[in-house]
N, C-alpha and C positions, 0 to 999 in steps of 0.2 A: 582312750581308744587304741584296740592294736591294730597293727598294719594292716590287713586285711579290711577291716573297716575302712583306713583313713583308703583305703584304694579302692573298696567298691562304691563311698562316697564322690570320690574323684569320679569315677568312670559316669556315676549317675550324673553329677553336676555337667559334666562334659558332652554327655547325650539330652541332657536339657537344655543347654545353648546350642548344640547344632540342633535339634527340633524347632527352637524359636528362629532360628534364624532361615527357615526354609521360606522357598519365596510363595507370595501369593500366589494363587491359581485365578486365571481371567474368569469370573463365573459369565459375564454375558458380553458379546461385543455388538456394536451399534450397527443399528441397520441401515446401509446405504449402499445405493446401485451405481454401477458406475455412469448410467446418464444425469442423476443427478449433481454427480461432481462434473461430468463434461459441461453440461447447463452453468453450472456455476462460475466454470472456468469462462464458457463464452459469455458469459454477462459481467465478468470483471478484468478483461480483453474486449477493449469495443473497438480495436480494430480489426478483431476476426471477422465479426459479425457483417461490418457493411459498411468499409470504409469512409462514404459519403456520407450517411447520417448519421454514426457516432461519432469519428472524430469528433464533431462540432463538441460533444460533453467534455473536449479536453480544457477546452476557453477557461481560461482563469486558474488552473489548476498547474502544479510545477510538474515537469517531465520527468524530477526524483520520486516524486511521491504517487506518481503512479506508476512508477517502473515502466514507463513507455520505452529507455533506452536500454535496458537490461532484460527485463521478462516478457513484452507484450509482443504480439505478431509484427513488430515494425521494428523490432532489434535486430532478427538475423540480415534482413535489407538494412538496415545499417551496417553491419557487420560486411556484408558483399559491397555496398557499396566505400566504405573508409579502409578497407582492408586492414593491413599493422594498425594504422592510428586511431580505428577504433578502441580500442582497451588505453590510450592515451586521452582521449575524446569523453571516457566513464572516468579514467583517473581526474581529471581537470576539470570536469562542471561540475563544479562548489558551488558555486555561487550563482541564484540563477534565474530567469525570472519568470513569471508563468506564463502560459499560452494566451494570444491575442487573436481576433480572428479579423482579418481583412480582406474580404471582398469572400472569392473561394480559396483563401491561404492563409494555413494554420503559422505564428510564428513563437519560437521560444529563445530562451538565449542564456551560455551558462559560459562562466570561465572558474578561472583558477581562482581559489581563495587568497585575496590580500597579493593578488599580483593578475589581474585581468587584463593589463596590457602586454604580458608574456605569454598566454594559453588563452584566448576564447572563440567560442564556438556560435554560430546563427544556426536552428534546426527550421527548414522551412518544407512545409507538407504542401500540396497543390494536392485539395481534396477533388476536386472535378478532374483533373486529370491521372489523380491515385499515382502522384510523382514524390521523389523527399531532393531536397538540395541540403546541402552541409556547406557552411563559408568557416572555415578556420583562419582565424587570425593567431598568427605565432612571429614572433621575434619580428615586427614590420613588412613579413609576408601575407600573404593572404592566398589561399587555397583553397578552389569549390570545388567541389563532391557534385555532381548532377548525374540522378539515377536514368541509367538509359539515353547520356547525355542530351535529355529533356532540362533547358534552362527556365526555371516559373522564373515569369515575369514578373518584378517588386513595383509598386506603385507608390504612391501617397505618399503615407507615413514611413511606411515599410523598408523604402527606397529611400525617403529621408534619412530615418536612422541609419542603414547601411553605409549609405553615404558621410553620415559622422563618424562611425566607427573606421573608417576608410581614414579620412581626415587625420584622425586620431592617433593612427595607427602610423600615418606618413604613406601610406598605401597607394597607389595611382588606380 
C-alpha cells in the first residue's frame, strides 16, 4: 500500500467511528400532563390532601420510608419548627420505630444508630388539632419542640413510655 492509500484508509476508518458514535435521536417522548403528575404527587403525600384522614395510613409504617421527615408536606414545619437541629434530627434517626396511633395522636420515634441514649428523638402529630411536638433526648437533656407552642397532651401508653425514656435518660 502507498501512502496515499494507508491515509485515505485512516481518514475512512476515522469518519466511521465518529459516525457510530453519534448519539441517538429521541424518536418519541411519553405522554403526560402535568395534572397527572400533580395527582400522583398528592396521592403519595397524604399529608397534603387532608391532614385528618390520611395521617391515620401512616400507623405502622416508619417515618424513613415514607419520607415524612425529608419530602412530605410535614418537613418544612419541621424545619420551622427545630430550626438548626433539624438536619441533626434527619442525621440521627437510624434507628427507628414505626407510627402507633393513640386516641387522636400519631406517635414515632428514631435515634442514633448503636448509641440511642446519646441522640433520640419522639415525633408526636395531634391529628385533631393539625399540631407536631418533637421531645429530643440529647446527652441527659430533654428538649420539646411544640408547634405554635400548642402542648398534645400524652396519655396511656404514650405517657408511659415518655415517661421511661425520661427515667432512662436521668431526665426530670
Amino acid at each position: 500500500m502507498n501512502k496515499r492509500t494507508k491515509h485515505l484508509f485512516i481518514v475512512s476508518l476515522s469518519c466511521l467511528a465518529i459516525m457510530s458514535c453519534k448519539k441517538e435521536s429521541i424518536k418519541s417522548v411519553p405522554t403526560t400532563d402535568s395534572t397527572s403528575i400533580r395527582t400522583e404527587a398528592l396521592k403519595a403525600d397524604s399529608a397534603v390532601i387532608n391532614p385528618t384522614d390520611t395521617l391515620i395510613n401512616l400507623v405502622g409504617k416508619s417515618a424513613i420510608g415514607t419520607h415524612l421527615l425529608s419530602q412530605s408536606s410535614i418537613a418544612p414545619r419541621l424545619k420551622t419548627l427545630l430550626g438548626t437541629d433539624y438536619d441533626e434530627m434527619i442525621k440521627h434517626w437510624n434507628t427507628e420505630t414505626p407510627f402507633e396511633k393513640e386516641g387522636d395522636i400519631l406517635h414515632a420515634s428514631g435515634c442514633k444508630q448503636h448509641d440511642c441514649n446519646t441522640y433520640s428523638y419522639d415525633l408526636y402529630l395531634d391529628i385533631k388539632n393539625n399540631k407536631i411536638n418533637v421531645y429530643k433526648f440529647s446527652e441527659s437533656k430533654l428538649k420539646v419542640y411544640a408547634e405554635d407552642n400548642f402542648r398534645i397532651v400524652l396519655k396511656d401508653s404514650l405517657l408511659r413510655d415518655l415517661n421511661i425514656k425520661k427515667g432512662n435518660a436521668e431526665v426530670e
